[in-house]
N, C-alpha and C positions, 0 to 999 in steps of 0.2 A: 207534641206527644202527650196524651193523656195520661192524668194524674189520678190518684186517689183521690186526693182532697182540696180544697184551691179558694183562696179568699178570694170574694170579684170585690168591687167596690164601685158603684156608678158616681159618678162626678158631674159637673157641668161648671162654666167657667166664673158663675156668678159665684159659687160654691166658696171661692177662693183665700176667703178672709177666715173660713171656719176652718177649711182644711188644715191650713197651718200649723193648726195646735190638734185639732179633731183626728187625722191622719197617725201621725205619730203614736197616739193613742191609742188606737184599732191596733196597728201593729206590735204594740208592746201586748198586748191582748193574747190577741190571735196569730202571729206571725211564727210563733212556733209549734202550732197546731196544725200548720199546712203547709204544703209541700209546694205550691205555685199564689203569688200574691197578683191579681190582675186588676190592674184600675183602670176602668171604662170612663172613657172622658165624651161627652156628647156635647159638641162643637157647634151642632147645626142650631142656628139661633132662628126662638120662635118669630112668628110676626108682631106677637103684641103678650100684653099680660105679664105675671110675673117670671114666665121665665124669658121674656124680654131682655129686659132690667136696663141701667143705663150702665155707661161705663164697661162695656161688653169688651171691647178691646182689652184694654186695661187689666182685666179682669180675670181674660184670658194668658194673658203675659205673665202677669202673676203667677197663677194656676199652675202653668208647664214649666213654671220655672222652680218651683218647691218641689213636686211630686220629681223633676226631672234630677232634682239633686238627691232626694231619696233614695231613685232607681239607681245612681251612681253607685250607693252605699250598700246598696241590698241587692243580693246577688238572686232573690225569689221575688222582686218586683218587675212587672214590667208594663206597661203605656199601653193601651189599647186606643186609639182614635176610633168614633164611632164611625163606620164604613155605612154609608147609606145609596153605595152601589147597589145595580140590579144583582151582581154575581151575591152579593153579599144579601141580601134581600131574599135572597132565592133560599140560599145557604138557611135561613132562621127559619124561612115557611119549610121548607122540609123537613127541618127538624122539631118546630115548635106549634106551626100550622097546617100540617100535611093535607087536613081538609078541604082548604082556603085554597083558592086559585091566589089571594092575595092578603093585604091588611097595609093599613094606615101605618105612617112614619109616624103619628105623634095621636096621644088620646083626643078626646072633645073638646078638653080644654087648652092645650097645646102640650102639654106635659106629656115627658117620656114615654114609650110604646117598645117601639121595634129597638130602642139602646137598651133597655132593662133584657130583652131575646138576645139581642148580638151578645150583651155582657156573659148570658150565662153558657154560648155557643164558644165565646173566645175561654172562656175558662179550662173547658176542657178535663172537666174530671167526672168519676164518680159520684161526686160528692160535693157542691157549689155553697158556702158560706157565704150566701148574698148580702148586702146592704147597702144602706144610702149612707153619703158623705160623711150626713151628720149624727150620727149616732153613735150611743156611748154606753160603757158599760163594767160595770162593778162583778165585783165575786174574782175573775177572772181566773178563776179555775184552768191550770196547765190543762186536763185531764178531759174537758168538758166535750169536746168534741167527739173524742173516741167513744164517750157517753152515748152522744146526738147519732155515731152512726151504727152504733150496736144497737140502738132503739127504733132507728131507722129496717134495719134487718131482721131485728125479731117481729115491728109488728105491720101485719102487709098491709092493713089500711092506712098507711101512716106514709103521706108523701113529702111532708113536710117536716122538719125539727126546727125549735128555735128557744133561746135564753128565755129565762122568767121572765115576762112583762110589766118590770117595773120592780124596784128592790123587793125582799120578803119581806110580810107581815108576818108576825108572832104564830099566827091564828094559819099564816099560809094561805088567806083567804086573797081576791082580786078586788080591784075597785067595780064598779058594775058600769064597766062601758065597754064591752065588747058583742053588742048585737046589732051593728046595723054596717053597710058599704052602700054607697048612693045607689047604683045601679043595683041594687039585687032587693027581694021581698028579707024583713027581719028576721035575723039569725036567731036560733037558738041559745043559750048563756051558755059556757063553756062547761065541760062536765072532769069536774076533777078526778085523776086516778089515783089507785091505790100506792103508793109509792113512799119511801121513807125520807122525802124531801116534796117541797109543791111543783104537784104536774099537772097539765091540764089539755085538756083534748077540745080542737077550736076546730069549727065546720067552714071553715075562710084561714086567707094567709095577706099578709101587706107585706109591699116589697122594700117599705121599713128592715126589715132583717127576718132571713132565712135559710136554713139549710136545707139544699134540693136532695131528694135522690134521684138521680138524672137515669138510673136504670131503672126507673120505678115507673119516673114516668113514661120510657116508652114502651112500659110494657102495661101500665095500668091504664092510662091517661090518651098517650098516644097523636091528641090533634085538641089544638084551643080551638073554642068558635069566638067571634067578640061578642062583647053582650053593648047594644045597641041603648045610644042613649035615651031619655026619654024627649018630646020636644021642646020643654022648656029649654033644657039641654042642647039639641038639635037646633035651635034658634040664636043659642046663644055662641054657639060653634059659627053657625052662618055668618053671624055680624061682625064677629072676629077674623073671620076667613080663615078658620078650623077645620079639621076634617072633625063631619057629626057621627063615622061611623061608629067607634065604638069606643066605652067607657074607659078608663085607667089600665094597665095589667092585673093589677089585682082584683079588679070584680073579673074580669078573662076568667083567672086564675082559680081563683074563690067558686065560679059559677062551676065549670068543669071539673073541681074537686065534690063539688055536690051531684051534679049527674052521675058519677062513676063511684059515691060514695067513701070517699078520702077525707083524711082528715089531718090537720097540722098537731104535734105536740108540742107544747112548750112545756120546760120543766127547769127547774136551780139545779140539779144535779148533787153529784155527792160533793166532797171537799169544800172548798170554797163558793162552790158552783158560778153559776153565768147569772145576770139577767142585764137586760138593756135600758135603756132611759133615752128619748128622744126630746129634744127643744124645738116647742113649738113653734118659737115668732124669731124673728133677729130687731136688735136694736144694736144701738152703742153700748148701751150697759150691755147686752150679752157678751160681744165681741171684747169688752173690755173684760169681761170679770168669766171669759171662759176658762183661761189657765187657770184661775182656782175654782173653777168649776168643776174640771176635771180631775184637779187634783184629790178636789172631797170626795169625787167618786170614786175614785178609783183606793182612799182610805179606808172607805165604807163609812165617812162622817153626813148621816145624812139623818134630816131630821124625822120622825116618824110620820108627819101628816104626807111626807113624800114616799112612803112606803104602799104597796097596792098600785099606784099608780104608775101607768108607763109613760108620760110626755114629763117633764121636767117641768113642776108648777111654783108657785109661788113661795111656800115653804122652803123652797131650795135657789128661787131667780126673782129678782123685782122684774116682775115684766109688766110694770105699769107704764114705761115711754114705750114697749110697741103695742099696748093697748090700748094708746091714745090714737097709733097710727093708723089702727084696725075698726076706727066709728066707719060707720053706715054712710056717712056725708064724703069722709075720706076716703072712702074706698071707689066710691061713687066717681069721684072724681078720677080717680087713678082710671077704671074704666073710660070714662069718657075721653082721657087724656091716649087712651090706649086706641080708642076707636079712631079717632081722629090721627093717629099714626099711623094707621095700614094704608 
């Protein structure tokens, strides 16, 4: 039955070592801010690359066995397995592709597509408080959401809502890295509005974290096209044995918000207000030192060179071991390790 408002949560089973501590924490958040909690689990495991990964089993077992003791506890959670049925398939292009005779199970690079559509279809509300696994977030303002969809309704260009982008600066000002997504020509910088807290109006959205108005979009939006990779891209999907047709959901998304001239806001809101904070890399040091990760976040103990920014940098994580695992030589390898597995 359709909800007003409805947290999704996309997952996958490699996911499984952050959810632990990352899950619990969304929900102390937002769990009282919405009326249906959905967590989209997408099972179907790529052919290669990182969302390969080893220990897949394993990993999976895990996975359904935390979220499944959760859903025990919580009477607004509940399990979505991603359906990659034709009924189910059908179901998403109607509602999200109506253009499209069809679209791809997975982006160019094997990564999510049609789970991030099924997730915001199972959700079923007005109102979809998207995100991934691992994302976190400070202020956490009881009130913020009722914010996100009264701003949502006052203003019609505005298809999207989502928390500050990384704790606030004094000044209220952003870090300067929000103009580009691979597949699309470079964005415009973000144009701040007038507001008695920092808001800001973004010509693109990432499926990092969002709040949808699902009536907005079928009535502003109406049908995704994919936006086609370029052939660097297209070659590199081949060798993979990828599908090359189109980029991530978010350039979809992002592209179609520009043709029809839509725009995402993000803002801190009143009271305590919201904003997000996403970790870039995984290491051991992360997974080990995430409970007090979250904890400082969620104090508001955070040092200021991590303010402005939205990915979780160094200031706030030594992410010098998965720095080391991120050289050029190492990656290379993981590639060719990858190619040689299909």
């Amino acid at each position: 039955m359709p909800v007003r408002s409805a947290l999704q949560i996309n997952m996958h089973p490699l996911d499984a070592r952050h959810v632990e501590h990352v899950l619990p924490h969304q929900l102390r958040v937002w769990g009282g801010q919405v009326e249906r909690v959905s967590l989209t689990v997408d099972t179907q495991r790529s052919r290669n690359g990182r969302y390969r990964g080893e220990a897949y089993e394993e990993s999976r077992a895990q996975l359904f066995k935390q979220i499944e003791a959760i859903a025990r506890g919580n009477s607004k959670v509940s399990i979505d397995e991603v359906d990659y049925s034709a009924a189910a398939r059908e179901s998403v292009r109607r509602r999200y592709f109506g253009a499209l005779t069809d679209y791809p199970d997975k982006a160019f690079d094997g990564g999510p597509f049609h789970a991030y559509f099924y997730g915001l279809l199972k959700a079923d509300a007005d109102y979809v408080v998207h995100m991934d696994s691992d994302m976190l977030f400070g202020g956490a303002d009881p009130g913020w959401l009722a914010q996100a969809t009264q701003l949502l309704r006052a203003t019609s260009d505005a298809l999207f809502a989502g928390p500050l982008p990384g704790p606030p600066r004094a000044d209220g000002s952003l870090a300067d890295r929000h103009r580009s997504l691979p597949g699309m020509a470079p964005l415009p910088p973000p144009t701040r509005l007038a507001a008695p807290y920092p808001a800001y109006r973004f010509q693109s959205v990432s499926t990092r974290i969002f709040v949808l108005d699902e009536r907005k979009f079928a009535t502003r939006l109406g049908s995704l096209e994919l936006v086609r990779p370029d052939l660097k891209r297209r070659l590199r999907a081949w060798a993979f044995r990828q599908s090359s047709l189109t980029m991530p959901a978010e350039e979809a998304l992002s592209a179609a918000m520009a043709r029809r001239s839509l725009f995402r806001v993000d803002f801190l809101g009143s009271g305590a207000g919201m904003f997000s904070l996403h970790p870039p890399y995984r290491s051991e040091t992360f997974y080990r030192e995430l409970p007090a990760l979250i904890a400082r976040i969620e104090r508001g103990d955070l040092p200021e060179a991590q303010r402005g920014d939205y990915d979780v940098n160094a200031s706030l994580m030594d992410w010098s071991e998965a720095l080391r695992q991120r050289t050029r030589g190492r990656r290379a390898l993981r590639a060719l390790r990858g190619l040689v597995a299909t």
